[in-house]
VOLUM-428310 format. One record per residue (C-alpha): residue number from 1; x negated, z, y negated. Coordinates in Angstrom, 1 decimal, always signed. Each point is the difference from the previous one (the first is absolute). Layout:
# residues N
   nr      px      pz      py
  NUM       X       Z       Y
...
END
This chain:
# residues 344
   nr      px      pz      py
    1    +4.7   +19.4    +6.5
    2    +2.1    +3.0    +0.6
    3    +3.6    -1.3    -2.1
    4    +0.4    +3.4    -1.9
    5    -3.7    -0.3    -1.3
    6    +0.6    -3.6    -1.0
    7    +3.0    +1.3    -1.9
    8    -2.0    +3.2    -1.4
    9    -2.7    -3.1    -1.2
   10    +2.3    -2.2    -1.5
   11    +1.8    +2.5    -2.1
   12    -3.2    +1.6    -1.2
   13    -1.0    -3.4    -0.9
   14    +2.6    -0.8    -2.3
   15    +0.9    +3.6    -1.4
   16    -4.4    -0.7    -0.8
   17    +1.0    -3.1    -2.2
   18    +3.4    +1.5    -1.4
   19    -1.9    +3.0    -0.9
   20    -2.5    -1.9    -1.7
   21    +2.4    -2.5    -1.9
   22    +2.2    +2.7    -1.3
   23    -2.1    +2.3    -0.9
   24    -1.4    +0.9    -4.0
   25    -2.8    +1.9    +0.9
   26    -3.9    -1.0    +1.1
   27    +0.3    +2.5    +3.5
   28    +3.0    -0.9    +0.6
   29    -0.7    -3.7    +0.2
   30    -3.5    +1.1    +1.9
   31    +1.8    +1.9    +2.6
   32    +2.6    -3.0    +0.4
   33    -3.4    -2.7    +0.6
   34    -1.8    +2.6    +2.5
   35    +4.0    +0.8    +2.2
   36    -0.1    -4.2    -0.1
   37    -3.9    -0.1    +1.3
   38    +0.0    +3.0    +2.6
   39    +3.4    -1.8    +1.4
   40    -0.6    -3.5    +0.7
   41    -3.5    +1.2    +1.5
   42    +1.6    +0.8    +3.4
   43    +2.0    -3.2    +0.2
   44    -3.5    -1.9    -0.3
   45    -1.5    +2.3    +2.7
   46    +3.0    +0.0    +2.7
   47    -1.8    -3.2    +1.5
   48    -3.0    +1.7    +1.9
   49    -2.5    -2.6    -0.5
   50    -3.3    -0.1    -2.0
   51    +1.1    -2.1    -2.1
   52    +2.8    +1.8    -1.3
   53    -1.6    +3.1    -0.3
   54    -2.7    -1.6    -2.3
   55    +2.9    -1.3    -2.0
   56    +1.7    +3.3    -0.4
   57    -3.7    +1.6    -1.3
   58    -0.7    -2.9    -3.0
   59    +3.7    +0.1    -0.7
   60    -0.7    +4.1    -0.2
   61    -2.8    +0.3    -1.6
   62    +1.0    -3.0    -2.6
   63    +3.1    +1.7    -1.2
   64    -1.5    +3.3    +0.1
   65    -2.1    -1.1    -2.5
   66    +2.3    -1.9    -2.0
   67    +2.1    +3.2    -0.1
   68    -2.9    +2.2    -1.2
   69    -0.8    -2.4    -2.7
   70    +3.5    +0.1    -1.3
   71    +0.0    +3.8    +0.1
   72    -3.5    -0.1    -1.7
   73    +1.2    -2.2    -2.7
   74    +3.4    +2.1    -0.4
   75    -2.0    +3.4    -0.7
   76    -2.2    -1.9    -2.3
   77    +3.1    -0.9    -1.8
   78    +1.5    +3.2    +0.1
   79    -3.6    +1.6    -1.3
   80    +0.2    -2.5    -3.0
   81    +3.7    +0.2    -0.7
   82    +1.1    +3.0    +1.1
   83    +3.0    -1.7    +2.2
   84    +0.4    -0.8    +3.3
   85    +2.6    -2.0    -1.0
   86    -0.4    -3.9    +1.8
   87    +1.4    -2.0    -2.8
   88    -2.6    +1.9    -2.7
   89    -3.2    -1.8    +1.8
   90    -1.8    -0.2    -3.3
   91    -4.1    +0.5    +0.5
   92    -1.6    -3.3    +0.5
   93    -2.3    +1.5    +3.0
   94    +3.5    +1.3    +1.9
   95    +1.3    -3.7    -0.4
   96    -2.6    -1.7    +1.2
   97    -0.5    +2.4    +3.3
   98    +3.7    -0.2    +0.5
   99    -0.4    -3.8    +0.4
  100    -2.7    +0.0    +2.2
  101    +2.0    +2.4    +2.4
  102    +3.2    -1.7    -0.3
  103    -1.8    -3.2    +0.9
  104    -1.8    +1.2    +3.2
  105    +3.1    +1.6    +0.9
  106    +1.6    -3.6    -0.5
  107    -2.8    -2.3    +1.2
  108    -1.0    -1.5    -3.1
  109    -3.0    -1.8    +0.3
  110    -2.7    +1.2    -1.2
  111    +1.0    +3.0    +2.9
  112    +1.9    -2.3    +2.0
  113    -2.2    +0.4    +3.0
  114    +1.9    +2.3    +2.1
  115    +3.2    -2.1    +0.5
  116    -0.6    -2.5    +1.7
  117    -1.8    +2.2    +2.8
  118    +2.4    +2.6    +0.4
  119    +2.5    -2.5    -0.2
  120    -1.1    -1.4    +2.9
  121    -0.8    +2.8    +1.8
  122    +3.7    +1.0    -0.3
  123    +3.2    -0.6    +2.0
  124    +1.7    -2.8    -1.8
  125    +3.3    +2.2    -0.9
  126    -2.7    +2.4    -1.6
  127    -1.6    -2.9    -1.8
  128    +3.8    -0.8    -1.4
  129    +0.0    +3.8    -1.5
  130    -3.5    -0.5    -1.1
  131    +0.5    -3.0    -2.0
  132    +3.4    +0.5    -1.4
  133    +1.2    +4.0    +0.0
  134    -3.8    +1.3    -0.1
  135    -0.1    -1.8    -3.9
  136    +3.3    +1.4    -1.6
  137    -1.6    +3.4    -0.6
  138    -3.3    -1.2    -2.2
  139    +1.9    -2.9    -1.4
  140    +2.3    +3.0    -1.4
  141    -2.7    +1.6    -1.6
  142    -1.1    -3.5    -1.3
  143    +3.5    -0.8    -2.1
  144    +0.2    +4.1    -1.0
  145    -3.8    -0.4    -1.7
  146    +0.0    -3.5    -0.9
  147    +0.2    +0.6    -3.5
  148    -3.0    +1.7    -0.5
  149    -2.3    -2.3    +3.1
  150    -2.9    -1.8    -0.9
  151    +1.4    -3.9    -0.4
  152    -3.2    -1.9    +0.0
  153    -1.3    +2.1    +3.5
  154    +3.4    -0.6    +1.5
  155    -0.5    -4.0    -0.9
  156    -3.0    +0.0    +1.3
  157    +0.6    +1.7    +3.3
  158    +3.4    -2.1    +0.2
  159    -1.8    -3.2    -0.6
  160    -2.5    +1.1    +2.8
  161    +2.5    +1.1    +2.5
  162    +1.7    -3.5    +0.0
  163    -3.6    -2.2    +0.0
  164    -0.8    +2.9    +3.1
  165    +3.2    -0.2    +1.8
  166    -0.1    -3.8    +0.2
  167    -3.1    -0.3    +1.1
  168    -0.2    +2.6    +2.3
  169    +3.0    -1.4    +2.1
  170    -1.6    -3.8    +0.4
  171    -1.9    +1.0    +2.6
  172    +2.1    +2.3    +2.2
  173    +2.1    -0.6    +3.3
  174    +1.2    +3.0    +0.4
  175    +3.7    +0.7    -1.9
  176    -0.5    +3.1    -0.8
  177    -3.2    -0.1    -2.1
  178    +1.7    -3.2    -1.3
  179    +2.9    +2.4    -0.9
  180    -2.3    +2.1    -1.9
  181    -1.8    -2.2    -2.4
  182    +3.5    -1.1    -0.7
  183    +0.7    +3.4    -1.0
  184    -3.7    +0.3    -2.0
  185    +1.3    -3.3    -1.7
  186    +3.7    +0.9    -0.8
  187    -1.4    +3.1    -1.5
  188    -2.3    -1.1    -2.2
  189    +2.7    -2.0    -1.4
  190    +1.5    +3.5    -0.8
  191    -2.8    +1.7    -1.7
  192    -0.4    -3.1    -1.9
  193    +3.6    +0.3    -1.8
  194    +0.1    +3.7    +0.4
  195    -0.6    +1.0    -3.8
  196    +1.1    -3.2    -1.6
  197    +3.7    +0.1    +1.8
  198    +0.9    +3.1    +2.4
  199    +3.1    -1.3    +0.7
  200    -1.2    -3.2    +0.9
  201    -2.6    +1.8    +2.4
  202    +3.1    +1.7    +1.5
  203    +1.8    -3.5    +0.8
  204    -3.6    -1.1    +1.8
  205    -0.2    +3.1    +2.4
  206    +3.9    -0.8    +1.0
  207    -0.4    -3.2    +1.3
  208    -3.3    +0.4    +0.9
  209    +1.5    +2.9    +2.4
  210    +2.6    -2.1    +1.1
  211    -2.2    -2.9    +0.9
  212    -2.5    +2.1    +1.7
  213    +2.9    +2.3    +2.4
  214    +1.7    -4.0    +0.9
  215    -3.6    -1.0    +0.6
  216    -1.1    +2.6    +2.4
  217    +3.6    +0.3    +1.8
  218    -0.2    -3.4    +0.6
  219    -3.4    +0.3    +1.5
  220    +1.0    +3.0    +2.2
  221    +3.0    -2.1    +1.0
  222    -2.4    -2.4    +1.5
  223    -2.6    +2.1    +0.5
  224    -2.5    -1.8    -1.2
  225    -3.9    +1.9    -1.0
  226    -1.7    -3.3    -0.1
  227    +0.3    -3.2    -1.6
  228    -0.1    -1.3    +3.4
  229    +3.1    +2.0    +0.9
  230    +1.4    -1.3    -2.8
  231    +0.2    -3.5    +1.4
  232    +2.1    +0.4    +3.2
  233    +2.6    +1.9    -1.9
  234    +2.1    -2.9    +0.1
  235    +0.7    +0.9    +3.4
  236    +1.6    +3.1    -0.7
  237    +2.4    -1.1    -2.9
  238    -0.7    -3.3    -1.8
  239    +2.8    +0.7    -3.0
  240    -2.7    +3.3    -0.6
  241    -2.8    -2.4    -0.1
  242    +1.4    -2.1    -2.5
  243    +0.8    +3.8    -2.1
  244    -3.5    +0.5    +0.2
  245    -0.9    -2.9    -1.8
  246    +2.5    +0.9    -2.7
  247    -1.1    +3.2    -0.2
  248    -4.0    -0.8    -0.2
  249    +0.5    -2.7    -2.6
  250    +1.9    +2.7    -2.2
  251    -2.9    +2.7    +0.0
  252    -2.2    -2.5    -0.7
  253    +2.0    -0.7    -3.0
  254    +1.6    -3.9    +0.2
  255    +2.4    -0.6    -2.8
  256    +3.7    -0.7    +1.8
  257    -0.5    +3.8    +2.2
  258    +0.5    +3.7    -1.5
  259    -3.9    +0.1    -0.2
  260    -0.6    -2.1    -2.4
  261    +1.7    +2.5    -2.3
  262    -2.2    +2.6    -0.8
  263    -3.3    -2.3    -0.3
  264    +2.1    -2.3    -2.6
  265    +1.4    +3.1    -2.1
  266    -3.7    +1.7    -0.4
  267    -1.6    -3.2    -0.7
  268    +2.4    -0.4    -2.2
  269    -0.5    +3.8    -1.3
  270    -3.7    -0.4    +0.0
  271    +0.2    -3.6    -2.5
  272    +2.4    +2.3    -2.5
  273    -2.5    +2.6    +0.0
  274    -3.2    -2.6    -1.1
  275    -1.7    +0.2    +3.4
  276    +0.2    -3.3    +1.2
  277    -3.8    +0.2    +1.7
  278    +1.5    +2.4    +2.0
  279    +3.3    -1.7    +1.0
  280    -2.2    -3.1    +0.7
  281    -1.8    +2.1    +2.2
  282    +2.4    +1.6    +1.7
  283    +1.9    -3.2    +0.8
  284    -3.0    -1.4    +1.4
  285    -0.7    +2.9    +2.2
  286    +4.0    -0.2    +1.4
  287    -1.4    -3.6    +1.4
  288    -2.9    +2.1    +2.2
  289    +3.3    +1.9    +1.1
  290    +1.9    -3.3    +1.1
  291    -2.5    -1.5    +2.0
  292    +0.2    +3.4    +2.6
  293    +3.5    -0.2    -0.3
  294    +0.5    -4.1    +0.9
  295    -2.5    +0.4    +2.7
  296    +2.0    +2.8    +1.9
  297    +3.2    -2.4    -0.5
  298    -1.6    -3.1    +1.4
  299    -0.9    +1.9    +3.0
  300    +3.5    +1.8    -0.2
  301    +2.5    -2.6    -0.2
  302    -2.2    -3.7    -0.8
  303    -1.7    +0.4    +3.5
  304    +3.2    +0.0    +1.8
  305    +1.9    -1.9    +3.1
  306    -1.3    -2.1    +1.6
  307    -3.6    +0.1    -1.4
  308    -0.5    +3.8    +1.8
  309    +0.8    +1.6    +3.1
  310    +3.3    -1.3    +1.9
  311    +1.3    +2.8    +1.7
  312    +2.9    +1.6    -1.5
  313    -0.3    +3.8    -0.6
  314    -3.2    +2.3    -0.8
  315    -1.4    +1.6    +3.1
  316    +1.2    +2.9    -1.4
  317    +3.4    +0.9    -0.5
  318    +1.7    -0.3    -2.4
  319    +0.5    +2.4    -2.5
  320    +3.6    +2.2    +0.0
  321    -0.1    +0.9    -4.2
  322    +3.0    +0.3    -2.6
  323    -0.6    -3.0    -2.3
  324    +2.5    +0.9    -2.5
  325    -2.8    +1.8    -2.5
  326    -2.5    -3.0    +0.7
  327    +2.7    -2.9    -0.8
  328    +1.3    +2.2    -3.4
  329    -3.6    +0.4    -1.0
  330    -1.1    -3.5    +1.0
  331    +2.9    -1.3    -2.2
  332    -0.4    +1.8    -3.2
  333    -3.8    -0.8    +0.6
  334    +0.6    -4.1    -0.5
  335    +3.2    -0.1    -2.0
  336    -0.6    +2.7    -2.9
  337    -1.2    -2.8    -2.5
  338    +3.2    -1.1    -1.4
  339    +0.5    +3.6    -1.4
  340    -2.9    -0.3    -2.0
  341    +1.6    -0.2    -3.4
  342    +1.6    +3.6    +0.5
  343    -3.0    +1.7    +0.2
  344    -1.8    -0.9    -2.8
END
């Protein structure tokens, strides 16, 4: 793609999300989600492949959708209330509408069904925006209306997003569609804790972007799509391989690694709150998530030398990339736990 148009893209992209973040009122926010849609729609599309193109139409016509729905519910507010004001969401009908958008817009399961398709049908440096950038701009509306959401729809939907996003991701090779049941799973963590603690909800989405930007670097360092290219990555940098293993084990939430943090302090959340059905649940559902996530790191770094291929180096070459943002990232994402204690 043309360099100026990439630029033209990447700004309207994030002046879509600041928009939306800073903004007080309902069209304000609703132009911010449709300048965030319209741009990333070309950077799926610039591969000229069928697949692609079918991506960029369910990723289109989902999140046109989901942005009707949130204007729909915004003008019932206003019609009710008689502001357009986003922290006034008071009508019960709004709230609930607003949810349903905001998830789809997300990938909550029950409307989960779009990201795992578009994410593979998308470049993996798109799938990076889609997974961590795309989620700041709904999550945003999420913590401004929180106060007024629906907790017991929001449980629910949380509860079912983790169960969904671990199960979904047993049975796939590919890492990209694993990526993206981690996502459906990490946010229904979110939704879960959303109206109990916001704040809490706002740690969860931090390291959860962390983990996921170190995760897919790391995979575009070795250029791996498949599980199976996920095996000879050795060859390209063993001290990466072994990374990878850290980094896996912490999104899928082992105590001594920075993603442990989050599950413990909502667990912890939901048990103060009386909901310890819930918190059972949800801990349960994490161990759907860790089965995915130690099956990609015994065929990433438990399936090494000399039990696979001998030759030294990828038939590819090797990849020419900056690590400094990976090997920041990757830090923070395995050795946050000790600062624990300041955050609550």
């Amino acid at each position: 793609m043309n360099p100026i148009m990439m630029s033209i893209i990447i700004s309207s992209l994030a002046l879509g999300t600041v928009i939306t973040m800073s903004s007080t009122h309902w069209l304000m926010a609703w132009i911010g989600l449709e300048m965030n849609t319209l741009a990333i729609i070309p950077m799926i599309a610039k591969h000229h492949h069928p697949r692609a193109t079918e991506a960029t139409t369910k990723y289109f016509l989902v999140q046109a959708t989901a942005s009707a729905t949130v204007l729909f519910s915004s003008s019932i507010n206003a019609w009710s209330t008689g502001t357009w004001d986003i922290v006034q969401m008071t009508n019960p009908c709004a709230c609930i509408m607003l949810t349903m958008a905001l998830s789809m817009k997300l990938g909550l399961a029950p409307l989960h069904f779009w990201l795992p398709e578009v994410l593979q049908g998308a470049s993996m440096k798109t799938a990076l925006i889609i997974t961590t950038w795309q989620k700041l701009a709904p999550m945003a509306l999420f913590y401004l209306t929180h106060h007024s959401l629906n907790t017991t729809a929001l449980l629910t939907m949380g509860l079912m997003s983790t169960m969904i996003g671990g199960w979904g991701g047993l049975n796939q090779t590919q890492t990209r569609k694993i990526m993206a049941y981690s996502s459906i799973a990490h946010l229904g963590w979110m939704a879960t804790i959303l109206t109990l603690s916001p704040n809490l909800m706002l740690l969860n989405l931090t390291l959860y972007l962390m983990m996921t930007l170190s995760t897919f670097m790391l995979l575009i360092f070795s250029s791996s799509k498949t599980i199976k290219d996920l095996t000879t990555s050795w060859t390209i940098s063993p001290s990466t391989t072994t990374l990878m293993l850290l980094l896996l084990m912490s999104m899928a939430g082992l105590p001594p690694l920075t993603g442990f943090m989050p599950k413990w302090l909502i667990l912890q959340d939901l048990t103060s709150h009386n909901l310890p059905t819930t918190a059972t649940l949800m801990a349960l559902s994490a161990l759907l998530s860790l089965f995915f996530y130690l099956r990609l790191t015994y065929t990433t770094t438990l399936t090494m030398s000399p039990t696979t291929t001998q030759n030294k180096l990828k038939w590819r070459l090797q990849p020419k990339l900056k690590t400094t943002l990976l090997s920041m990232t990757a830090l923070m994402s395995t050795m946050l736990l000790p600062v624990t204690p300041m955050l609550t």
